[in-house]
Backbone as a chain_set.jsonl record, in Angstrom:
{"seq": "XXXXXXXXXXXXXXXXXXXXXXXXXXXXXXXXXXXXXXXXXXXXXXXXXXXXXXXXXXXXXXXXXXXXXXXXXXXXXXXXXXXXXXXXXXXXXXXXXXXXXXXXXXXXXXXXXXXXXXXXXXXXXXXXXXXXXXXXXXXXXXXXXXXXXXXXXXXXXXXXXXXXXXXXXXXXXXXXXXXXXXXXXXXXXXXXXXXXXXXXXXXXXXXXXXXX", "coords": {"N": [[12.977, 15.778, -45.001], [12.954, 16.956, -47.824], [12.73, 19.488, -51.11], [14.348, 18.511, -53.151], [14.164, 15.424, -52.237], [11.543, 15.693, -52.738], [11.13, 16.174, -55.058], [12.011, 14.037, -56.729], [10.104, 11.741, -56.653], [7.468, 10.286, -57.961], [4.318, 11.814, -59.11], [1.733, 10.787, -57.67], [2.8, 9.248, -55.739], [3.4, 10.935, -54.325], [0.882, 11.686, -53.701], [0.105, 9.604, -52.371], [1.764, 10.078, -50.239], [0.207, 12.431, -49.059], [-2.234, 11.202, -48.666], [-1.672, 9.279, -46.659], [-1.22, 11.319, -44.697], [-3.348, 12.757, -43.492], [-4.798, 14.211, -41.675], [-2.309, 16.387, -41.191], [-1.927, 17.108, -44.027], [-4.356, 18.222, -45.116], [-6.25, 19.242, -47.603], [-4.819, 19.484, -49.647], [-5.558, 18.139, -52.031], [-6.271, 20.307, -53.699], [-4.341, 21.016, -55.547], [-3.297, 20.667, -58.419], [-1.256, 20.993, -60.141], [2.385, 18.712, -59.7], [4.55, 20.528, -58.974], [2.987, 22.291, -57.291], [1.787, 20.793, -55.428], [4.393, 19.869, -53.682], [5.372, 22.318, -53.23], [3.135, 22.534, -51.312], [3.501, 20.464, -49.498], [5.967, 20.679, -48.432], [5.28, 23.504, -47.04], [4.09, 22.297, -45.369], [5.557, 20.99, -43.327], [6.968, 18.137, -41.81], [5.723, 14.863, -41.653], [3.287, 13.663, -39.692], [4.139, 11.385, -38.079], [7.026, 11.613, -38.447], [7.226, 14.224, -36.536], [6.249, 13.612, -34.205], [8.266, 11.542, -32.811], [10.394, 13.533, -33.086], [9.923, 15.251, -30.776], [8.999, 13.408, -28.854], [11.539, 12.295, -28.401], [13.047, 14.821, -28.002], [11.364, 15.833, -25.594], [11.905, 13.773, -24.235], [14.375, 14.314, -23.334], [14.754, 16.47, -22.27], [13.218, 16.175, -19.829], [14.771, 14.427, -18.824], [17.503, 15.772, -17.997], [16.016, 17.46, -16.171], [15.801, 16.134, -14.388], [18.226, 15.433, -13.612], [20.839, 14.974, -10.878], [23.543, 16.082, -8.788], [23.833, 15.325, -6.508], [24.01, 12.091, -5.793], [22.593, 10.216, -3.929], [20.376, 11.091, -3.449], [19.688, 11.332, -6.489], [18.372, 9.303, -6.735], [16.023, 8.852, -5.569], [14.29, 9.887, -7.311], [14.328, 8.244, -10.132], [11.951, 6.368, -12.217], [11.357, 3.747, -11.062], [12.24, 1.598, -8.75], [15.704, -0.252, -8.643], [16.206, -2.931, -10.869], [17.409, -5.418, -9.447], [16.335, -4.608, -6.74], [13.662, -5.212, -7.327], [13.478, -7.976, -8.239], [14.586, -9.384, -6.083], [12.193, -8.623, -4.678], [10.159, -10.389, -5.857], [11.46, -12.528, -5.459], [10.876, -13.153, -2.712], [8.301, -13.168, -2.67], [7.749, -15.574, -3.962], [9.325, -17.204, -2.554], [7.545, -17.024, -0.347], [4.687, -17.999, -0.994], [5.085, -20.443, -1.591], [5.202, -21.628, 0.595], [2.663, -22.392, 1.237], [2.063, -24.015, -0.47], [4.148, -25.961, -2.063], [4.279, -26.693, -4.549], [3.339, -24.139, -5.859], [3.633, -21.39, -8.567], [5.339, -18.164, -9.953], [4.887, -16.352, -12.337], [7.014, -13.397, -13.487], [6.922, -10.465, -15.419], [8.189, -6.923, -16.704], [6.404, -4.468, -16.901], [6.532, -1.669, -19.429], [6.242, 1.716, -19.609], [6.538, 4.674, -20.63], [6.173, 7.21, -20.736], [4.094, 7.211, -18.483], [6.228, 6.86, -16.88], [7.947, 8.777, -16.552], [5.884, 11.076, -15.948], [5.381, 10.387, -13.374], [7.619, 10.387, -12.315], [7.995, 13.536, -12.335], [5.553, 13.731, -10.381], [7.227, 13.529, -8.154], [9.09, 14.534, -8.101], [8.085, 17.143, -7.846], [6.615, 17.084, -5.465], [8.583, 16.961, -3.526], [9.947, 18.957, -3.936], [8.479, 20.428, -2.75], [7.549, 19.607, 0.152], [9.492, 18.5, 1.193], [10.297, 16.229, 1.367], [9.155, 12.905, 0.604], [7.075, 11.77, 2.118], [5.649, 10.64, 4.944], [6.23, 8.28, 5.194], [8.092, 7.975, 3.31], [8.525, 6.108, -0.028], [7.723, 2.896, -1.344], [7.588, -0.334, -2.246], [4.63, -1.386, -3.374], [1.957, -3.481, -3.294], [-0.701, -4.461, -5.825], [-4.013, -6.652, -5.472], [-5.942, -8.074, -8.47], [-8.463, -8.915, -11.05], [-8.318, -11.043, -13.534], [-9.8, -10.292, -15.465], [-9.054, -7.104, -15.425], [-6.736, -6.507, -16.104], [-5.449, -6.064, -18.529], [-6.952, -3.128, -18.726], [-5.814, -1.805, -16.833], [-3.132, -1.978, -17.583], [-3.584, -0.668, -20.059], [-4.176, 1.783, -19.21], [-3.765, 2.607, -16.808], [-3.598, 2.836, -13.62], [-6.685, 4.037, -12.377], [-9.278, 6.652, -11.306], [-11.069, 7.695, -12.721], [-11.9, 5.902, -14.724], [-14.233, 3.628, -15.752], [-14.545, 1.062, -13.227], [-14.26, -0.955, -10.238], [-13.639, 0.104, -7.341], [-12.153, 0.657, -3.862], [-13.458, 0.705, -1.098], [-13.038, 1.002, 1.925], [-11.282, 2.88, 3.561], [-12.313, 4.978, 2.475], [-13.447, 6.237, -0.962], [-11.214, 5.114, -3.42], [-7.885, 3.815, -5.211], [-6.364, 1.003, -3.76], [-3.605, -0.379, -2.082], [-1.201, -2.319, -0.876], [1.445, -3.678, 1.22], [1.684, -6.03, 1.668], [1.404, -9.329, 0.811], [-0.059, -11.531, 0.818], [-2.383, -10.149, 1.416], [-2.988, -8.989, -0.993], [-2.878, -10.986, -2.551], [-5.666, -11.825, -2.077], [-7.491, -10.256, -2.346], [-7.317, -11.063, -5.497], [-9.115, -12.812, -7.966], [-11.177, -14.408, -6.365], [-11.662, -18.094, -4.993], [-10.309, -19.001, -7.302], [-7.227, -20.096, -8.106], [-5.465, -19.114, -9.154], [-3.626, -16.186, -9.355], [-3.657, -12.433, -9.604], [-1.415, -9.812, -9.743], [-0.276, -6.627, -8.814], [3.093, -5.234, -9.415], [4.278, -2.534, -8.048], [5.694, 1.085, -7.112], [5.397, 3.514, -4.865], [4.489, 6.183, -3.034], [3.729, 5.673, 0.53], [1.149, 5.261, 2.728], [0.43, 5.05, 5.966], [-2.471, 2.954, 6.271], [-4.237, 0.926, 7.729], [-1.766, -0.758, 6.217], [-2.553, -0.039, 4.103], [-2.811, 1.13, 1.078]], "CA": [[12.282, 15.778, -46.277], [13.455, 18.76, -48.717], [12.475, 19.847, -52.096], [15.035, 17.854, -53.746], [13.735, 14.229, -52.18], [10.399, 15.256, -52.943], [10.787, 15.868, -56.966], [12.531, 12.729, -57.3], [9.034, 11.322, -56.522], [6.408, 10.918, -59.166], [3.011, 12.301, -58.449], [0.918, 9.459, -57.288], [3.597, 8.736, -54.707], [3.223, 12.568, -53.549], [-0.556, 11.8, -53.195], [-0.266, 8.623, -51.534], [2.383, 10.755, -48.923], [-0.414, 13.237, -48.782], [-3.3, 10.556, -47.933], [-1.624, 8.621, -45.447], [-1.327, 11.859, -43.47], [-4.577, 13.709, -44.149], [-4.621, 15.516, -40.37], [-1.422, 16.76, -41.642], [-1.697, 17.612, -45.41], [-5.421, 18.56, -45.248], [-6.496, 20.261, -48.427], [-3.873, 18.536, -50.655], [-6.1, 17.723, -52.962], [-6.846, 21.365, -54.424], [-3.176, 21.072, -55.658], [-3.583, 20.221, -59.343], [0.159, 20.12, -60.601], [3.448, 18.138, -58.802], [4.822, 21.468, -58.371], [2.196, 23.021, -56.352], [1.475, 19.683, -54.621], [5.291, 19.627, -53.308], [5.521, 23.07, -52.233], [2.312, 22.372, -50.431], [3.656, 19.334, -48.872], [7.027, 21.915, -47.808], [5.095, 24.555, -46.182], [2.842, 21.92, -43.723], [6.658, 20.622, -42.147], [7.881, 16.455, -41.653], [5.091, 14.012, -41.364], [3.561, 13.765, -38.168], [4.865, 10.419, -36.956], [8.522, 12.636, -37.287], [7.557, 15.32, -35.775], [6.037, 12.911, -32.689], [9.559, 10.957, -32.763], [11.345, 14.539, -32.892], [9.197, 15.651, -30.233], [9.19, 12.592, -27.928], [12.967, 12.617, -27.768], [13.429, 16.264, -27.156], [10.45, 15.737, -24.367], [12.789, 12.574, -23.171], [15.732, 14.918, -23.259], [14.522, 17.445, -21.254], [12.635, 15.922, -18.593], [16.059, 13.678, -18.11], [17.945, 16.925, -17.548], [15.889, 18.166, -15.169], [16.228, 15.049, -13.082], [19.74, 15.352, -12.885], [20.724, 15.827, -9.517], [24.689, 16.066, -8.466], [23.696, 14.272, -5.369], [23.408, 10.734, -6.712], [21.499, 9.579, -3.47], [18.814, 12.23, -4.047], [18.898, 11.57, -7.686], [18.055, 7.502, -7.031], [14.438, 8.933, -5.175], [13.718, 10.047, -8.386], [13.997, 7.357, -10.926], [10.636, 5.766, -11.831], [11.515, 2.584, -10.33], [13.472, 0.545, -7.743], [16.577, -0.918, -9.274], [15.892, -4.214, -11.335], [17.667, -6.118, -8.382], [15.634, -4.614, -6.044], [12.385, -6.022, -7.619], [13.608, -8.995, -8.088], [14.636, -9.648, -4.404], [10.59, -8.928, -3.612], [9.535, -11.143, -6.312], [11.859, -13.71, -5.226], [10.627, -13.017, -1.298], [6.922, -13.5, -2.597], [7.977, -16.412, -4.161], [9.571, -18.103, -0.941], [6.486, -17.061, 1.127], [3.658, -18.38, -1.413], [5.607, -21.947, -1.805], [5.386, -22.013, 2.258], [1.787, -22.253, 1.958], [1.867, -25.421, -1.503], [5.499, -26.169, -2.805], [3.991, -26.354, -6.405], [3.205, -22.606, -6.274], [5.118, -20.391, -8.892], [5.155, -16.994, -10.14], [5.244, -15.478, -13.795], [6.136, -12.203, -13.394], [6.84, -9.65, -16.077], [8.283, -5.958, -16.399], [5.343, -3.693, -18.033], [7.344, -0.237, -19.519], [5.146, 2.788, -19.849], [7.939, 5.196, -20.467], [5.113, 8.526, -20.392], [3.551, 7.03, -17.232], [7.021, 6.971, -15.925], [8.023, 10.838, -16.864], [4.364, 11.574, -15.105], [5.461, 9.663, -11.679], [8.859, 11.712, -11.962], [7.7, 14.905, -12.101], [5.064, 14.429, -9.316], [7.785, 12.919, -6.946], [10.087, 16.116, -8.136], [7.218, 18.071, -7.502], [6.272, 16.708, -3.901], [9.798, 16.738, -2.76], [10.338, 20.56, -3.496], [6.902, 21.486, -1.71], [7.534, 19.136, 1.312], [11.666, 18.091, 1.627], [10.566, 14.697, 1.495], [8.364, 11.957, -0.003], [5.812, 11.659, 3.194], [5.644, 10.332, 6.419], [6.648, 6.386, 4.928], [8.383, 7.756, 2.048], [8.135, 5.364, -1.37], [7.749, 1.567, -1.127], [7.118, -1.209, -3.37], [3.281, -2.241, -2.855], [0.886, -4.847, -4.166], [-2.516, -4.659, -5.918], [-4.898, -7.536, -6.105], [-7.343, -7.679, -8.783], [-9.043, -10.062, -11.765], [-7.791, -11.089, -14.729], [-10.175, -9.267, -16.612], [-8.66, -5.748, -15.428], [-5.273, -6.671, -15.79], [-5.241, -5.382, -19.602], [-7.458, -2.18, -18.496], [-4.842, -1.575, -15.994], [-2.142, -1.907, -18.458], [-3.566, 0.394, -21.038], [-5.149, 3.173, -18.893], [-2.877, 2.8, -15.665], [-4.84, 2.967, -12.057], [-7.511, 5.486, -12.843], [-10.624, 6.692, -10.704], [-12.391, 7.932, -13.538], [-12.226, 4.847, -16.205], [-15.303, 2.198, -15.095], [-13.968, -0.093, -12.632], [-13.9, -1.17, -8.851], [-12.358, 0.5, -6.298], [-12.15, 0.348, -2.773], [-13.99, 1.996, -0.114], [-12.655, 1.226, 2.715], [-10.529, 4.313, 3.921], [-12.717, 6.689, 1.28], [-13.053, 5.927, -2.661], [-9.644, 5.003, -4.145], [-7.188, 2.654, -5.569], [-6.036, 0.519, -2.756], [-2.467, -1.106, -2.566], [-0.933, -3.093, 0.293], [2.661, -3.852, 1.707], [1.326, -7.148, 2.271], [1.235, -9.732, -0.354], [-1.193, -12.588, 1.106], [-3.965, -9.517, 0.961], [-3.355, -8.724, -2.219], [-3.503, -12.417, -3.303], [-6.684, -12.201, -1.121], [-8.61, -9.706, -3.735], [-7.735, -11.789, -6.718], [-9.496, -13.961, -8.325], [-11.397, -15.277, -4.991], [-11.701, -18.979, -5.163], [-9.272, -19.801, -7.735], [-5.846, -20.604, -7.398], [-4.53, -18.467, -10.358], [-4.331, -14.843, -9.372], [-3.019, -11.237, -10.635], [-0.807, -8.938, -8.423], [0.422, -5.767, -9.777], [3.928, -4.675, -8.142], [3.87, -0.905, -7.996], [6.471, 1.653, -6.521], [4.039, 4.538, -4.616], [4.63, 6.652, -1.786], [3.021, 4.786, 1.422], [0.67, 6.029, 3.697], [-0.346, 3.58, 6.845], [-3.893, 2.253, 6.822], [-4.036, -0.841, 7.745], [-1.168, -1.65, 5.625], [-3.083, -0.007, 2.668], [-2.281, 3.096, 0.149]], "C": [[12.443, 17.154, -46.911], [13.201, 18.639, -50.375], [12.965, 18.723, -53.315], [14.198, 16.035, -53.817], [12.235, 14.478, -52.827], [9.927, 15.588, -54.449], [11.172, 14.516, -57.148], [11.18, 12.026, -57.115], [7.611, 11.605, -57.489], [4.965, 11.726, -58.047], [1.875, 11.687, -57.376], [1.792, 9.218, -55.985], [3.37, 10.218, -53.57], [1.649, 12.306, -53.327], [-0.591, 10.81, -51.662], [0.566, 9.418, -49.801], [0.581, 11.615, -48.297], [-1.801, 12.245, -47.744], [-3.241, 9.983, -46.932], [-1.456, 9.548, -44.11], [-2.217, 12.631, -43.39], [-5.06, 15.036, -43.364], [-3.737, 16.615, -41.097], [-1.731, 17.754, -42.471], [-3.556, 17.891, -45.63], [-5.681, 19.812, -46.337], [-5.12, 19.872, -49.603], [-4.428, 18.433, -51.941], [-6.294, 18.756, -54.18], [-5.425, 21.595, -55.216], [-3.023, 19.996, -56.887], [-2.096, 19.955, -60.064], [1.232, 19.545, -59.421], [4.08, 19.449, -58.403], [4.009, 22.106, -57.259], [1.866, 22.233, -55.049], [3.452, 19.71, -53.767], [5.777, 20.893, -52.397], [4.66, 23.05, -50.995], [2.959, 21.592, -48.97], [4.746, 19.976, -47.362], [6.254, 22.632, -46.265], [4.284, 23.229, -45.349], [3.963, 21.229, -42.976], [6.38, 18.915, -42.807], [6.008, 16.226, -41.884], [5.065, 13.866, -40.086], [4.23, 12.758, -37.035], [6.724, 11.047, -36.909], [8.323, 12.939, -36.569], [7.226, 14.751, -34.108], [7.393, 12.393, -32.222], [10.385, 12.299, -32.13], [10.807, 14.842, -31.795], [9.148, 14.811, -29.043], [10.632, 12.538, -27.156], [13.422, 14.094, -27.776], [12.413, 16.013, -25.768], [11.212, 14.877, -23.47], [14.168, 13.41, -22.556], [16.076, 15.967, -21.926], [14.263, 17.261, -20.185], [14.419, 14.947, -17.643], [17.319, 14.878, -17.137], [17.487, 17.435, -16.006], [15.565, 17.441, -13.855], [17.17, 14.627, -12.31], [20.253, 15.886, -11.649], [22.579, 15.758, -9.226], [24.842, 15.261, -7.58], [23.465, 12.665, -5.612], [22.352, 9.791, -5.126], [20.024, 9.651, -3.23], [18.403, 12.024, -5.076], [18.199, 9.912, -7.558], [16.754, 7.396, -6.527], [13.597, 9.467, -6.593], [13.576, 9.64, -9.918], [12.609, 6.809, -10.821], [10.36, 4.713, -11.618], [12.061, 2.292, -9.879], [14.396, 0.435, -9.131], [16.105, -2.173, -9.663], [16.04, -5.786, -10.07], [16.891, -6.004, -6.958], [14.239, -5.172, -6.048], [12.465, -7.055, -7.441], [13.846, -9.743, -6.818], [13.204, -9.874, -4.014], [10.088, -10.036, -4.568], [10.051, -12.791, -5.807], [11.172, -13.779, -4.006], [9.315, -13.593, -1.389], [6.874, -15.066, -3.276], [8.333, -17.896, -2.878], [8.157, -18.402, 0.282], [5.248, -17.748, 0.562], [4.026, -20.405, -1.395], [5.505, -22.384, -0.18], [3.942, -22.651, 2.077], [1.364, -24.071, 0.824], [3.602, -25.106, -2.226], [5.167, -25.912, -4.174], [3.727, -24.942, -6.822], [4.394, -21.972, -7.167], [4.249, -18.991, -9.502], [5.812, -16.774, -11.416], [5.307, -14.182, -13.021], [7.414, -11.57, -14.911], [6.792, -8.376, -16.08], [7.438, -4.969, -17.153], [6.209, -1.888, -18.514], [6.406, 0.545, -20.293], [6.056, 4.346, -19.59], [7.29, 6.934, -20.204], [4.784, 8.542, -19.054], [5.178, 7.598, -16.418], [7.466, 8.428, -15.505], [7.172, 11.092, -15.728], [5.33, 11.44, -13.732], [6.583, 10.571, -11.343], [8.619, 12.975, -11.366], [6.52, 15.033, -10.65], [5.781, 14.051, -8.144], [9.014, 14.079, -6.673], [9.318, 17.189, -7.288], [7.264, 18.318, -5.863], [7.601, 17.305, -2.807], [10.242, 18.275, -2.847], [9.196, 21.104, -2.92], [7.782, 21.241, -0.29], [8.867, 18.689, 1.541], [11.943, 17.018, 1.825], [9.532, 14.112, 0.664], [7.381, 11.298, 0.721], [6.326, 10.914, 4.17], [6.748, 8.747, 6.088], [7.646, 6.249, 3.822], [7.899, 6.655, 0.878], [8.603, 4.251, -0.898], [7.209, 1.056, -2.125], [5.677, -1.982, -2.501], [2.998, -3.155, -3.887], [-0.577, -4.351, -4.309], [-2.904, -6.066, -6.568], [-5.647, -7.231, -7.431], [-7.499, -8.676, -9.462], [-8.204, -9.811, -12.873], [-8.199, -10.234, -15.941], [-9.926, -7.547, -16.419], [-7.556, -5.592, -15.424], [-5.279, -5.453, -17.322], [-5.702, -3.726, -19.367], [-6.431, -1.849, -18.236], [-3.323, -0.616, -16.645], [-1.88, -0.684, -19.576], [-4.029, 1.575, -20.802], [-4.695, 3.295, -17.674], [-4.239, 2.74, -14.466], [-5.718, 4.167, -12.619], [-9.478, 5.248, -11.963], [-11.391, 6.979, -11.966], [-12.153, 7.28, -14.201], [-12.988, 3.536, -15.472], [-14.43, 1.104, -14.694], [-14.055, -0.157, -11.014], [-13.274, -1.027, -8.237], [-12.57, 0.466, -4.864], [-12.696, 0.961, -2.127], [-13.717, 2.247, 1.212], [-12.2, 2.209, 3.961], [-11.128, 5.5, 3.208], [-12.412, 5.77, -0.232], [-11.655, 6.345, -2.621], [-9.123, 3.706, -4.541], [-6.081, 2.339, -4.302], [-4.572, -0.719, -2.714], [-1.419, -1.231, -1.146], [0.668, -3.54, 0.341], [2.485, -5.535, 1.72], [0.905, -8.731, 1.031], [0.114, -11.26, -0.478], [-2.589, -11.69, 1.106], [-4.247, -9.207, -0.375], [-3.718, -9.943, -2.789], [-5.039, -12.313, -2.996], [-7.696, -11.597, -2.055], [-8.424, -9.649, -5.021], [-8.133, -12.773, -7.017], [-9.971, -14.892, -7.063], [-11.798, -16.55, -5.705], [-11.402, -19.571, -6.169], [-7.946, -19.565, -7.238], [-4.959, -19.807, -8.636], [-4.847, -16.768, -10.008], [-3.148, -13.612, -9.672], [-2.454, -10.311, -9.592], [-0.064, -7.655, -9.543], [1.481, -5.047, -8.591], [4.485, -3.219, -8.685], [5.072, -0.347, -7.046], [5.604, 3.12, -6.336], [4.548, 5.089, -3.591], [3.331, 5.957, -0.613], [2.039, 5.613, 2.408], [-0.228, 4.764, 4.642], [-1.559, 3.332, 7.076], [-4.018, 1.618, 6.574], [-3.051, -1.182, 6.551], [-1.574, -1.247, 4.233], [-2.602, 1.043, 2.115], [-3.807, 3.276, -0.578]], "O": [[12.062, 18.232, -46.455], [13.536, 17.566, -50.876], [12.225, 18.216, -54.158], [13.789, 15.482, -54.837], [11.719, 13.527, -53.414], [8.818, 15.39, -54.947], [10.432, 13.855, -57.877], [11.305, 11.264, -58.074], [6.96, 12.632, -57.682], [4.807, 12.001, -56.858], [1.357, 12.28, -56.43], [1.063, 8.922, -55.038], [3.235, 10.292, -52.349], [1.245, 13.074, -52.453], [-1.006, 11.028, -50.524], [0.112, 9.329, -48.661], [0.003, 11.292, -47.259], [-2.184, 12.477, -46.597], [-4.196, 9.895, -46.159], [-1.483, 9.14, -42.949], [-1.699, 13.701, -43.073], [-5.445, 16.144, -43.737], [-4.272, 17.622, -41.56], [-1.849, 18.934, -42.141], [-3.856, 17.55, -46.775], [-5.437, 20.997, -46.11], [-4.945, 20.773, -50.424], [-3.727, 18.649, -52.929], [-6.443, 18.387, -55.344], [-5.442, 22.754, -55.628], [-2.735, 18.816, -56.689], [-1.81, 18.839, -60.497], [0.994, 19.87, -58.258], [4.167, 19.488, -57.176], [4.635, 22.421, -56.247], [1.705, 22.726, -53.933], [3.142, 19.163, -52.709], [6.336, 20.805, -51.303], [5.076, 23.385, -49.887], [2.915, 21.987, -47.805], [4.61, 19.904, -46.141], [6.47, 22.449, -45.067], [3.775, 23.738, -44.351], [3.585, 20.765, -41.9], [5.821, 18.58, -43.851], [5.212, 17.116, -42.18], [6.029, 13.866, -39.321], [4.635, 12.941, -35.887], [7.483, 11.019, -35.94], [8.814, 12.465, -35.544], [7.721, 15.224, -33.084], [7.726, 12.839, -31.124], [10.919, 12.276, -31.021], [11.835, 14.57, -31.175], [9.258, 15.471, -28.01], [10.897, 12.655, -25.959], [14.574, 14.212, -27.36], [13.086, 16.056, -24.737], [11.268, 15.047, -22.252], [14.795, 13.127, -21.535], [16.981, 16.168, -21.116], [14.817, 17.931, -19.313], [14.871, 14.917, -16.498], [17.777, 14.756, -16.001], [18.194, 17.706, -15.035], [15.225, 17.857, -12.747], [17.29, 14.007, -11.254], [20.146, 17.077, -11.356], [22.848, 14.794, -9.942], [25.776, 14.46, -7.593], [22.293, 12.305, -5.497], [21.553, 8.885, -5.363], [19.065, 8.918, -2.988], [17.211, 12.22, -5.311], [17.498, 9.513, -8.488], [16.116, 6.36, -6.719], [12.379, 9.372, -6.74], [12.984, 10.3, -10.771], [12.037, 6.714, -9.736], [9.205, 4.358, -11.852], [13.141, 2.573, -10.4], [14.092, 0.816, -10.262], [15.474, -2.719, -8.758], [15.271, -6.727, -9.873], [16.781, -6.946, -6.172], [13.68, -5.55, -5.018], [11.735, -7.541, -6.577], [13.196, -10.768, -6.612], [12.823, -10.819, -3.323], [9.412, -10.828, -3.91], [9.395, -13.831, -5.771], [10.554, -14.842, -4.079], [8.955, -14.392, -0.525], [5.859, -15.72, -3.039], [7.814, -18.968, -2.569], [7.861, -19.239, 1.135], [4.532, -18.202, 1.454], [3.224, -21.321, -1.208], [5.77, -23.544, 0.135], [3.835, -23.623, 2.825], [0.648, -24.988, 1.227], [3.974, -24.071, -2.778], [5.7, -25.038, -4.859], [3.87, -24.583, -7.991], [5.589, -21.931, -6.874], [3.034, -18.792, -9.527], [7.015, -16.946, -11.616], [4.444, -13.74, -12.262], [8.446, -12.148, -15.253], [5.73, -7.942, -15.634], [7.943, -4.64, -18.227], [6.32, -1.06, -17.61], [5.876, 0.204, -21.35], [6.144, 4.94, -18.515], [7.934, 7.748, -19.543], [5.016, 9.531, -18.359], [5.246, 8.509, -15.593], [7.346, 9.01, -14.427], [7.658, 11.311, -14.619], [5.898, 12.399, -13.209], [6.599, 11.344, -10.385], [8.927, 13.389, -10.248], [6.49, 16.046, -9.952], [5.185, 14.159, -7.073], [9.615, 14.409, -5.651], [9.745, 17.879, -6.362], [7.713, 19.26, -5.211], [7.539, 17.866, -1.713], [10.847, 18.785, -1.904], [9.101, 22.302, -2.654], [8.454, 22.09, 0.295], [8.999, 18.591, 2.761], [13.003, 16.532, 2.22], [8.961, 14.917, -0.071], [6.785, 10.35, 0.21], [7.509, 10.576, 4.155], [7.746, 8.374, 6.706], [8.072, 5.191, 3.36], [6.707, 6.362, 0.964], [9.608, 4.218, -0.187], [6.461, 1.668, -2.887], [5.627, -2.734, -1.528], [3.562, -3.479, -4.932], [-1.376, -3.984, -3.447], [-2.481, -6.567, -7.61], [-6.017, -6.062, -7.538], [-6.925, -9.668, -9.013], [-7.567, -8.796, -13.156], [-7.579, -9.724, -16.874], [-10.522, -6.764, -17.158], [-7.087, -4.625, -14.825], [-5.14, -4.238, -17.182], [-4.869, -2.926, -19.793], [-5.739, -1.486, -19.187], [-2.775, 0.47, -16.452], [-0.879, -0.054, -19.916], [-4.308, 2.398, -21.674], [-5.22, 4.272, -17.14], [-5.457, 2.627, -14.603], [-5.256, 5.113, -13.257], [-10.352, 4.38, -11.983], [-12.439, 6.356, -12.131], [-11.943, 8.037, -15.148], [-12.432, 2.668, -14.8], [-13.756, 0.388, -15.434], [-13.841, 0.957, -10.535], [-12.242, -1.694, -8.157], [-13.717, 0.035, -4.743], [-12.583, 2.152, -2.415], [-13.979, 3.319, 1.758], [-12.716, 2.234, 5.079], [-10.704, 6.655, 3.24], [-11.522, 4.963, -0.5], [-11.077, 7.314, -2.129], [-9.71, 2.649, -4.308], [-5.204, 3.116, -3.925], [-4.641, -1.795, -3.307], [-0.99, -0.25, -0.54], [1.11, -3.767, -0.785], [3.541, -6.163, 1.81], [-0.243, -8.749, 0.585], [-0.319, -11.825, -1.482], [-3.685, -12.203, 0.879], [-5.365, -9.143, -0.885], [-4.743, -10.044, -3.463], [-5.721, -12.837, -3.877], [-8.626, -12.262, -2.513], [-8.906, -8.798, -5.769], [-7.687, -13.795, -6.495], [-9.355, -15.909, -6.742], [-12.239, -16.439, -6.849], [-11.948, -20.659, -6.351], [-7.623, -18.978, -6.206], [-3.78, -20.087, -8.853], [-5.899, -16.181, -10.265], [-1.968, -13.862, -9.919], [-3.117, -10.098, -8.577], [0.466, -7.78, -10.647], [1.193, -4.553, -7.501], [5.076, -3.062, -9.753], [5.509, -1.142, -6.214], [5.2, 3.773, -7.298], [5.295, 4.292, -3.023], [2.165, 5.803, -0.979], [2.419, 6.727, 2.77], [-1.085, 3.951, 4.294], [-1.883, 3.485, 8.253], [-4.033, 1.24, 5.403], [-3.55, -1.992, 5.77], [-1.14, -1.858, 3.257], [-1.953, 1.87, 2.756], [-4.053, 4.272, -1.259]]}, "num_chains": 1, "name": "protein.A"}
């Protein structure tokens, strides 16, 4: 956006820019001719959904960089998921083993992409791995969490989280609890129906009872 695009624009159109970003262009208003209103507009930079865009992909750019590893079997512990084929193998596996128990059994499942979350998981698996020279005792495995339908969306929009109101396990100590095992996880959804919610997760493992 430069000087030029923003005369070609009557006044009214320079307001309405100004109102829809108001964080932004705050104080806009004291800006009584189109000239003054345009340099204004100048000195406060893009609009902020650019500068988030510009800003997201330099943030994507960088963090990709510094994932790059020469070693390609080192760099494949630090993607933020199995391979597509590898999921699919367990979904098919949980598939085979739930139809053992009623033939009519099937499985929706669905890939959720949380492309921030994923960054996050990167960096603390980068992190871990230059403290300790590895990824723990069990390294990273694909687990299972049970839960209800009504925390599926939570889940979705606020990721596992001790501090956002919700039920967690106590078992082993407060935490979010997630199993190798896919008849327990069925086991804490939705008790006594026949429709239940599994969330399949890639976590570093740690053995109790089978739980994380």
């Amino acid at each position: 956006m430069d000087k030029n695009s923003l005369s070609s624009k009557k006044k009214n159109e320079l307001l309405k820019l100004c109102q829809d970003n108001k964080q932004l262009y705050k104080g806009y208003s004291k800006c009584k001719k189109k000239e003054e209103l345009i340099d204004f507009i100048l000195s406060k930079g893009p609009p902020i959904n650019q500068q988030l865009q510009a800003s997201e992909s330099n943030v994507g750019n960088s963090l990709d960089n510094i994932f790059q590893d020469q070693d390609e079997s080192i760099n494949r512990m630090f993607r933020a998921r199995p391979p597509r084929e590898d999921i699919n193998k367990v979904v098919s596996e949980i598939e085979s083993n739930i139809k053992l128990n009623n033939s009519e059994n099937t499985i929706v499942f669905d890939i959720h992409d949380d492309h921030e979350s994923d960054y996050t998981y990167r960096l603390f698996k980068h992190k871990f791995y230059k403290r300790y020279g590895d990824l723990g005792e069990h390294g990273e495995m694909i687990l299972f969490h049970g839960t209800d339908k009504c925390n599926v969306q939570g889940i979705l929009n606020d990721d596992f989280s001790l501090t956002v109101g919700a039920t967690h396990g106590y078992k082993h100590g407060r935490g979010i609890y997630f199993t190798n095992c896919i008849d327990k996880a069925l086991y804490y959804s939705e008790r006594g129906n026949d429709e239940k919610y599994v969330f399949i997760s890639c976590r570093r493992y740690n053995d109790r009872s089978n739980e994380y």
